[in-house]
N, C-alpha and C positions, 0 to 999 in steps of 0.2 A: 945311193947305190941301186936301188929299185927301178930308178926314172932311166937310169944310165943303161941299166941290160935291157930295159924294156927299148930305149932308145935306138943300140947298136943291134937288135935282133931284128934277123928279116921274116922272121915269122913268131907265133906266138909258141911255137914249139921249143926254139930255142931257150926257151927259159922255163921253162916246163921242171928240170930238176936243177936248177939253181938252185941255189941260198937262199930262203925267203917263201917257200913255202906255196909256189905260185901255184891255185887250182880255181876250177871252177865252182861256183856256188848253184845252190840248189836254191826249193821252192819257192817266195816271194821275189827270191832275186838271181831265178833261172835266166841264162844270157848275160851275167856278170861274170868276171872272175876277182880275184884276189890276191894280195901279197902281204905278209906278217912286215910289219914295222917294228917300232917300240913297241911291247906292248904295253896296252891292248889292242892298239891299233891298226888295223890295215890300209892298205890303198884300195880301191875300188878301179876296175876298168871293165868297158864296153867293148866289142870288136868293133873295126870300120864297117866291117862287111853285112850287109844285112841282106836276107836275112844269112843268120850264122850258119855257115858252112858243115853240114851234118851228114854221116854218112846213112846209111838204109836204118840204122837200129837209132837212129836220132842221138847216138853219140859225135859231140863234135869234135872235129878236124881241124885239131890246133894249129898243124903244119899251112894249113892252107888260110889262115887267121894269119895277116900282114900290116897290120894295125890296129889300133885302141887307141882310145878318148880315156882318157883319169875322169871318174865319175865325180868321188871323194875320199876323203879322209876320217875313218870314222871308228868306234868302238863298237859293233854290230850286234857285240855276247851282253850287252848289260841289257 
């Protein structure tokens, strides 16, 4: 279900308040984001765009985020 919204979405915005919990990640793996799977699990994704599209306060600009690469599959909390 995760691949599929990620899929049919023309930007990363659109899936922003879906099901699944999709945000950005911070410190070591600032420029990722994420999605709750099973748990514990998440998916991992990168934006196509590089560098990632930020506005003046170096928050970024999901709307303008039009693809991702699946990093991985991983348990990230243990």
């Amino acid at each position: 279900m995760r691949l599929e919204a990620l899929r049919l979405a023309d930007s990363l915005e659109d899936v922003r308040n879906l099901p699944g919990h999709f945000h950005e990640l911070t410190e070591n793996r600032k420029g990722q984001w994420a999605c709750d799977l099973e748990q514990p699990y998440r998916l991992i994704f990168e934006p196509h765009e590089d560098p990632v599209p930020e506005d003046e306060n170096g928050v970024y600009i999901w709307c303008e985020i039009k693809g991702v690469e699946i990093i991985e599959i991983i348990d990230y909390h243990k």
